[in-house]
C-alpha positions as CSV (number, residue, x, y, z in Angstrom):
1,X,132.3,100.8,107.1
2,X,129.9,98.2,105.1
3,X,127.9,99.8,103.0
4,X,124.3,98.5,102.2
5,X,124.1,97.8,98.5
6,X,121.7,99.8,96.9
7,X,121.6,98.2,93.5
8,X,118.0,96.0,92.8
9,X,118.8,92.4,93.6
10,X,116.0,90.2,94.5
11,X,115.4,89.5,98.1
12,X,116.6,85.9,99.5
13,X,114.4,84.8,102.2
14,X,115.8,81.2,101.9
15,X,119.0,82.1,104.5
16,X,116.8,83.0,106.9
17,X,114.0,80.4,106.6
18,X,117.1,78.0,106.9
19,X,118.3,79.6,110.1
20,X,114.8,79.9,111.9
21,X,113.5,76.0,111.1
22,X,117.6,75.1,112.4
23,X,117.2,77.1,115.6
24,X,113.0,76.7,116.2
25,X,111.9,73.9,114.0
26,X,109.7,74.0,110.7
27,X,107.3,75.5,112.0
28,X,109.6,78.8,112.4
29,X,109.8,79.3,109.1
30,X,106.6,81.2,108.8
31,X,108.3,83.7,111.1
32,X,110.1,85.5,108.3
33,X,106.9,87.3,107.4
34,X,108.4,89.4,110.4
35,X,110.8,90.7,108.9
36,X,111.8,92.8,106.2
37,X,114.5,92.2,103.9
38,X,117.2,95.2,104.1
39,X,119.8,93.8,101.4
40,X,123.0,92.7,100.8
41,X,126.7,93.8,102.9
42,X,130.2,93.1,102.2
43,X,130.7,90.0,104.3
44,X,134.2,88.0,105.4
45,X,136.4,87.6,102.6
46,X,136.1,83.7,102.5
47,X,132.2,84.2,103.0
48,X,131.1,86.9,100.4
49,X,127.9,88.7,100.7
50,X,125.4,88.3,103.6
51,X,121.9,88.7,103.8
52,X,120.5,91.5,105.7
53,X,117.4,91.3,107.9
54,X,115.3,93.5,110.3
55,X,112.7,92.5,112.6
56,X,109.9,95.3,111.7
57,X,108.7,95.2,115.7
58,X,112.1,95.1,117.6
59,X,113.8,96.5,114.4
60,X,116.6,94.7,115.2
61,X,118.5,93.1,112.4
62,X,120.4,89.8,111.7
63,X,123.3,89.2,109.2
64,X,123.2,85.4,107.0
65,X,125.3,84.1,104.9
66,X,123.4,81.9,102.0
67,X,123.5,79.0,104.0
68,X,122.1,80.8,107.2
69,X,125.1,80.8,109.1
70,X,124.9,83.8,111.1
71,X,127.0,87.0,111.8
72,X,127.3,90.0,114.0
73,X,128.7,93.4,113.4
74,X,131.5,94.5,114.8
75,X,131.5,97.8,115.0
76,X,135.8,98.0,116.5
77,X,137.0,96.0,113.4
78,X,134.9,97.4,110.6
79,X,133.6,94.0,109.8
80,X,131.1,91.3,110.6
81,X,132.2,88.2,112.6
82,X,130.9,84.6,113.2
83,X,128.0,84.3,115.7
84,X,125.7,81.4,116.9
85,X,122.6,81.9,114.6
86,X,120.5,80.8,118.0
87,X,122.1,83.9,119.4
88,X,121.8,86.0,116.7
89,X,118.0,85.4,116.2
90,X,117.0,85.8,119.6
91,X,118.5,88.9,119.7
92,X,116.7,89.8,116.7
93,X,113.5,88.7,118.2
94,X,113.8,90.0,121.9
């Protein structure tokens, strides 16, 4: 399973702001003030580390890589996957 890393690294908000002003406009980008930064997880080997995000209403989180791509868990495989980021964040948000 993908452990959470617990070591202090500072918290990148740009993957996200990226991936809401994509999906909602610039505008959007104001909406990461929504959510809280949970850290970094083990992502695909040709994609490195992603970002880790929860909504702190739905609490409902969202996986980034650095350039906002997005990706979901999957829990059968051990591993996160590609996923549509507009799919991804409306998840998140709903």
């Amino acid at each position: 399973m993908s452990a959470i890393q617990t070591s202090f690294r500072a918290a990148d908000w740009r993957p996200l702001q990226r991936a809401l002003e994509t999906e909602f406009g610039s505008a959007a980008a104001d909406a990461t003030s929504a959510f809280w930064f949970i850290g970094y997880v083990s992502g695909p080997d040709d994609i490195g580390q992603l970002r880790l995000y929860e909504h702190s209403i739905t609490r409902r989180r969202i996986a980034l890589d650095a350039f906002g791509n997005a990706y979901r868990r999957c829990a059968e495989l051990d591993r996160y996957t590609h996923a549509l980021a507009s799919d991804a964040l409306v998840q998140a948000l709903v």
